[in-house]
BAVEX-92520 format. One line per 4 residues: number of its first residue (from 1); their letters; for each residue z, x, y of C-alpha. Coordinates in steps of 0.2 Angstrom, whole numbers. Layout:
NUM) A) Z X Y ~ ...
END
This chain:
1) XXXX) -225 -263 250 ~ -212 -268 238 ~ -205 -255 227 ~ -193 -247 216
5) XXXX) -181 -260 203 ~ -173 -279 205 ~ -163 -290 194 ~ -164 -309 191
9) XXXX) -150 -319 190 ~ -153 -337 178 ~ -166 -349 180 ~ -162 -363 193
13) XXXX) -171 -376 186 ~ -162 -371 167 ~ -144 -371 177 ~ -146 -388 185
17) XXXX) -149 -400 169 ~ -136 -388 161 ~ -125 -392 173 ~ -126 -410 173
21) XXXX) -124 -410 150 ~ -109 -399 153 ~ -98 -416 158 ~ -105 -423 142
25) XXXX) -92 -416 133 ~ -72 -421 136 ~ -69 -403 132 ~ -71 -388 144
29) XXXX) -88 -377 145 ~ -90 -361 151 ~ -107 -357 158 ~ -113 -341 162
33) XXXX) -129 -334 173 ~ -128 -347 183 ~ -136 -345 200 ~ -119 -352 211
37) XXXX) -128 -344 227 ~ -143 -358 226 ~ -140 -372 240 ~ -145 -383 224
41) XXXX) -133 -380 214 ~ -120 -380 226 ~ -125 -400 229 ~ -127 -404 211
45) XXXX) -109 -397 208 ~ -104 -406 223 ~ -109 -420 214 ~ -103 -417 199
49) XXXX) -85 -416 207 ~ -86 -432 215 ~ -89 -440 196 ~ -71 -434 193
53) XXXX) -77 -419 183 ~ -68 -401 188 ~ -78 -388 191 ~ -71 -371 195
57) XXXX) -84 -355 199 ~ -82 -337 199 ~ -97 -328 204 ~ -110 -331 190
61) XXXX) -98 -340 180 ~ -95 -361 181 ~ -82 -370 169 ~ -83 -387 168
65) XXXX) -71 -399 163 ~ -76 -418 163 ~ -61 -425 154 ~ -54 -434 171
69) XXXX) -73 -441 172 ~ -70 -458 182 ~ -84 -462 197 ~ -103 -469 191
73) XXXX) -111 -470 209 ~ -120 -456 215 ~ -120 -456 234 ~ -134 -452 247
77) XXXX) -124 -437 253 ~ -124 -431 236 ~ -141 -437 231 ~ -151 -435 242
81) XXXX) -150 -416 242 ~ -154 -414 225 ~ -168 -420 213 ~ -160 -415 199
85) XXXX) -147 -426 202 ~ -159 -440 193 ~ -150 -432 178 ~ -135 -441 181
89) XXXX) -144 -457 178 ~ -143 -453 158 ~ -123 -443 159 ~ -115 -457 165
93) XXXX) -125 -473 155 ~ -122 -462 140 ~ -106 -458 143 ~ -99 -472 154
97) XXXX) -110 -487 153 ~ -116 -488 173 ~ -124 -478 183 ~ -131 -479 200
101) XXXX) -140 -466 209 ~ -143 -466 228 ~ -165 -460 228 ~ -165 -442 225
105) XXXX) -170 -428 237 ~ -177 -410 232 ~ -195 -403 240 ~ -206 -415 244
109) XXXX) -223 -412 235 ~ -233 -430 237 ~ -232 -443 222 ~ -214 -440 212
113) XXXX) -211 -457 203 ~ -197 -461 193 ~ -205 -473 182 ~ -205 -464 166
117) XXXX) -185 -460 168 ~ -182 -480 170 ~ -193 -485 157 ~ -188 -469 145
121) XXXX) -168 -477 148 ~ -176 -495 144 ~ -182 -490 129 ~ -163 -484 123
125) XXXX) -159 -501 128 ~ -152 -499 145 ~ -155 -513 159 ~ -162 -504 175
129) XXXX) -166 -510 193 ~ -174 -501 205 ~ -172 -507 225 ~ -172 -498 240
133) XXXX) -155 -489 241 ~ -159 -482 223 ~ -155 -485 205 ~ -145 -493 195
137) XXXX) -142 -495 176 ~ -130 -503 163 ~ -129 -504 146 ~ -117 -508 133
141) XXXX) -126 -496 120 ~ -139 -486 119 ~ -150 -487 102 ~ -163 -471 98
145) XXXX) -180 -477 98 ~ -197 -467 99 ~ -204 -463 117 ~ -220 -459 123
149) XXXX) -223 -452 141 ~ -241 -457 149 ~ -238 -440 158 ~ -225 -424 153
153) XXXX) -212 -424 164 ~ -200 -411 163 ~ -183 -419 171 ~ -188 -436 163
157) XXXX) -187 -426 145 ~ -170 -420 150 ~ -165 -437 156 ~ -170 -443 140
161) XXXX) -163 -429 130 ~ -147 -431 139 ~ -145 -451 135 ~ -152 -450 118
165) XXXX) -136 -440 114 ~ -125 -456 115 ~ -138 -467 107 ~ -135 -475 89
169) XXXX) -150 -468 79 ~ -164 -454 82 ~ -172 -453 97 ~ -190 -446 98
173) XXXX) -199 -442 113 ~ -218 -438 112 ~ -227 -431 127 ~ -211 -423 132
177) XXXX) -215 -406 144 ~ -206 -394 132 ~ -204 -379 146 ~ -192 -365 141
181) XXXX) -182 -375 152 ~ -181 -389 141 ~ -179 -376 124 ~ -165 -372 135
185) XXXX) -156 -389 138 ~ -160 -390 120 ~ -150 -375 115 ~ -134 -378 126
189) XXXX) -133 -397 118 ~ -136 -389 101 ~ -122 -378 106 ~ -111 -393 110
193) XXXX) -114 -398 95 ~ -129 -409 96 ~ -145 -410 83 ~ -159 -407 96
197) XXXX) -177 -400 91 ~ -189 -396 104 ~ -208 -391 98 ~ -224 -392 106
201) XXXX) -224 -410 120 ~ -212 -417 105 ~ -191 -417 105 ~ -180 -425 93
205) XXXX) -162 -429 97 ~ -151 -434 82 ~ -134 -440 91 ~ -120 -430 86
209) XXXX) -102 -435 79 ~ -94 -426 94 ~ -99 -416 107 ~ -88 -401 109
213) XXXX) -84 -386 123 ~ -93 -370 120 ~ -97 -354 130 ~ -118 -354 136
217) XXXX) -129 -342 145 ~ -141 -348 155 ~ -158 -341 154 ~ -168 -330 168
221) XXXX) -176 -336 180 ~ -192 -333 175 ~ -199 -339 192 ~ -187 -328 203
225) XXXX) -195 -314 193 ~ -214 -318 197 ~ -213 -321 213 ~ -206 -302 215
229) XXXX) -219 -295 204 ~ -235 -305 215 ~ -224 -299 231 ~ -226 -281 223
233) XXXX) -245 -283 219 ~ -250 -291 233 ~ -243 -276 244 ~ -249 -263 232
237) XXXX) -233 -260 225 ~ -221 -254 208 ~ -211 -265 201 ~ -195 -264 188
241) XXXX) -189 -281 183 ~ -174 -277 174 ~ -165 -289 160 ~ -181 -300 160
245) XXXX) -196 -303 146 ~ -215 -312 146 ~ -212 -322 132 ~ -209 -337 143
249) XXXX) -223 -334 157 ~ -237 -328 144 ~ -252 -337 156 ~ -245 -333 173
253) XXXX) -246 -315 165 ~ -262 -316 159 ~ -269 -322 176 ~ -260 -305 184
257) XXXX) -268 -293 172 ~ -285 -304 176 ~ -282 -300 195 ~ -280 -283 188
261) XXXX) -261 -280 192 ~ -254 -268 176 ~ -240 -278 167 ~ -230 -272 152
265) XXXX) -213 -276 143 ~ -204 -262 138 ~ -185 -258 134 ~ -177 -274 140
269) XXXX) -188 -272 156 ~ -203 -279 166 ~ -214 -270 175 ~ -228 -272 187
273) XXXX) -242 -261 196 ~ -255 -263 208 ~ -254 -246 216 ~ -272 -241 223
277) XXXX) -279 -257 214 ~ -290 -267 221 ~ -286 -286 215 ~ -299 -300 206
281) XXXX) -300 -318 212 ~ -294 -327 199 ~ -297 -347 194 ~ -279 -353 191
285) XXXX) -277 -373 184 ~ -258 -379 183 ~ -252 -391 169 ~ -239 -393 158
289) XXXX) -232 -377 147 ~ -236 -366 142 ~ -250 -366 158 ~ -244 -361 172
293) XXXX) -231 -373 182 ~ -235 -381 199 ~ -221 -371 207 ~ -232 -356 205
297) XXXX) -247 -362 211 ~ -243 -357 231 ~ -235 -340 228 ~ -251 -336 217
301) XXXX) -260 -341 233 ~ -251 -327 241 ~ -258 -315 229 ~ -276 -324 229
305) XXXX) -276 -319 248 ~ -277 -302 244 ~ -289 -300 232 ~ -307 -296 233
309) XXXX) -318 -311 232 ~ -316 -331 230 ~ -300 -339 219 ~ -298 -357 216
313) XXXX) -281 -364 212 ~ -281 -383 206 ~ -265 -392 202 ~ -266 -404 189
317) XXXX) -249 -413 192 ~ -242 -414 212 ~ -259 -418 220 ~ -253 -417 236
321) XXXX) -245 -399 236 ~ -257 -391 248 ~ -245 -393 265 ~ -243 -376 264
325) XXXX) -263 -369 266 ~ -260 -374 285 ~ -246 -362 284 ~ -253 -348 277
329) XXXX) -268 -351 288 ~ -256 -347 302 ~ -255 -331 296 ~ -275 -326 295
333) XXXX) -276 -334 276 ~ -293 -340 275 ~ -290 -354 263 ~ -296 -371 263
337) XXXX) -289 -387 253 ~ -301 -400 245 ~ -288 -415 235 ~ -282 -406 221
341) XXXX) -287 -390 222 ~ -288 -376 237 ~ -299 -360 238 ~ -295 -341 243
345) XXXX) -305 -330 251 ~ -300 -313 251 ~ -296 -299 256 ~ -286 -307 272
349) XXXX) -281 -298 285 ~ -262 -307 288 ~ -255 -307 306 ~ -237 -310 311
353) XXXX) -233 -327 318 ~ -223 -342 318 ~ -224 -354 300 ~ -213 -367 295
357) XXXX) -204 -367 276 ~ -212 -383 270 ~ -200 -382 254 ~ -195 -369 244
361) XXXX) -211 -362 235 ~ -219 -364 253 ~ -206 -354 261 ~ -208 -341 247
365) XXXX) -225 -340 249 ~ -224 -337 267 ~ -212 -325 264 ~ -224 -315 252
369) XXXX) -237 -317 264 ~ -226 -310 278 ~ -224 -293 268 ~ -243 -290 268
373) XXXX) -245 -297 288 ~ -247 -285 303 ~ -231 -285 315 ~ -216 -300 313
377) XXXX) -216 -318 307 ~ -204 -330 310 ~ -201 -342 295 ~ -194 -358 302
381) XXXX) -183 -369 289 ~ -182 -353 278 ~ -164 -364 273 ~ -177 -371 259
385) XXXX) -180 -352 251 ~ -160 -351 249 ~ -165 -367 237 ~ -172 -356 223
389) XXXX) -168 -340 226 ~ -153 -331 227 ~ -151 -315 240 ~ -169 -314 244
393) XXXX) -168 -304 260 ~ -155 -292 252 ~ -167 -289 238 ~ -183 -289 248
397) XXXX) -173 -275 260 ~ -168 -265 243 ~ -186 -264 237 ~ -192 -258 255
401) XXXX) -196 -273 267 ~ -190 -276 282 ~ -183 -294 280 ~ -170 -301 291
405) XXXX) -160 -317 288 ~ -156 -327 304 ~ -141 -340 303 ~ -151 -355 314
END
């Protein structure tokens, strides 16, 4: 079981639109808590130098000083790794008139279109054309205008929110997926100097008269953190999430305490019990914040494989993320998949076997899974774990499992 206390460092998928805004300023930015281990951010700042931009790292710490900024195409190499590197799409119109984006890469979960990006950047007043080697987009000025998504998305907001800075005018974007990853890219442009709101599905971005350097934290990863708490209830375990809060993860909570896994904030800390617990199914429905994210959805099928009873899990947004059932089947999980949705039956008894890292909640799952199996499992392409989380087999190892890393 896991036990005993671990830290989180930032959130990922806060770091890498943060990232790509830093080289919106000419003047140096000093990011702290940022995750510099994750293979992702290792592309997107590979990226991000190719641009022209400097970037110099010291453990959690990444400066960034865009002032040399020169190159607007975005390679395969570089693209394809990463599909936060869509954000560069508004950076560099904003900033240099044209931009042209080799197609992104990151986890492939079914359906990911990029229609709402193009036609957010069209609305601002960019031309965009779209072929087979990827994206390209000019404009001599962007204009603010009002923007409504048919569906949230949250890198199209921060694409938007990104561009809008440059723009002549107020920008409004309705529909927008305001995750406390959003809020975030919200307060680092703020902190640049930038007039951005972000409330409930609306952000406002007002352009500013300059953007300027500044020092920013990036928040915790708040997804790091859950995926150690369901690794600690599903093997009956303690938990102590230091340096972390709920406010951000208020459903995902209220699923756990459902399940009947004990969670309470208290002096800067999370923590976490199932000890002698026996867990609940639980009906979980993913959608846009605050309800729980589609990343979740398979580590919470980790969890469902323990409890007592049937759970459903239904994802409202990636229709096609249930690869990962035939993995976890593998492993003695008795779950099924019907379009959208997937059912648990539980409690499973897990075997040790051979699985395959589909992408990086897949692999995480798995990896939970593995904790609870009988004898060893062997995670093939566990490279796509290293994408989202930092350390994992060191932290696993300090909390009590017996996880070894293999260099394939």
């Amino acid at each position: 079981m896991l036990n005993g206390e671990v830290a989180v460092r930032g959130a990922k998928n806060a770091a890498l639109p943060i990232l790509v805004a830093a080289a919106m300023s000419s003047e140096t930015v000093v990011l702290q808590n940022v995750p510099t281990a994750l293979s992702d951010v290792h592309h997107l700042l590979a990226a991000l130098r190719h641009t022209g931009a400097r970037c110099t790292v010291q453990e959690d710490r990444v400066e960034v000083d865009s002032g040399a900024l020169r190159e607007t195409i975005i390679p395969a190499e570089s693209a394809g790794r990463v599909r936060s590197s869509l954000l560069f799409l508004g950076l560099l119109l904003g900033k240099m008139g044209h931009a042209r984006i080799a197609l992104p890469g990151g986890c492939d979960l079914g359906a990911r279109k990029y229609d709402l990006h193009i036609e957010g950047l069209r609305k601002l007043g960019a031309e965009v054309r779209c072929d087979e080697q990827g994206i390209e987009a000019h404009a001599d000025g962007l204009v603010g205008s009002d923007i409504e998504f048919y569906l949230p998305t949250t890198t199209g907001t921060e694409n938007l929110m990104i561009a809008a800075c440059f723009a002549r005018g107020r920008t409004r974007i309705y529909n927008a997926n305001t995750r406390p990853e959003v809020k975030n890219l919200g307060a680092f442009l703020n902190a640049m100097g930038g007039h951005v709101t972000v409330r409930n599905r609306v952000v406002e971005i007002e352009p500013p008269q300059r953007l300027r350097g500044c020092h920013f934290a990036v928040m915790p990863g708040w997804d790091e953190a859950l995926t150690y708490i369901i690794g600690s209830a599903l093997t009956g375990g303690e938990l102590r999430v230091k340096g972390f809060s709920l406010d951000t993860v208020q459903h995902d909570v209220a699923i756990l305490r459902h399940a009947g896994v004990d969670v309470f904030e208290w002096g800067g800390s999370v923590f976490a019990s199932a000890r002698n617990r026996a867990l609940k199914p639980f009906d979980l429905f993913t959608g846009p914040y605050p309800a729980v994210n589609s990343d979740m959805q398979p580590i919470f099928a980790a969890l469902a494989s323990q409890c007592h009873g049937e759970s459903s899990i239904t994802d409202q947004r990636f229709t096609e993320r249930f690869a990962y059932a035939a993995q976890l089947r593998r492993l003695g999980a008795e779950i099924e998949s019907y379009g959208n949705s997937a059912v648990i039956r539980g409690p499973c008894t897990l075997r040790g076997g051979r699985v395959q890292a589909l992408d990086l909640r897949c692999g995480a799952a798995l990896l939970l899974a593995a904790l609870k199996a009988e004898g060893a499992t062997h995670i093939e392409e566990a490279g796509h774990i290293g994408r989202g989380y930092e350390d994992v087999a060191a932290k696993m190892k300090a909390l009590g499992a017996d996880v070894e890393h293999i260099q394939e």
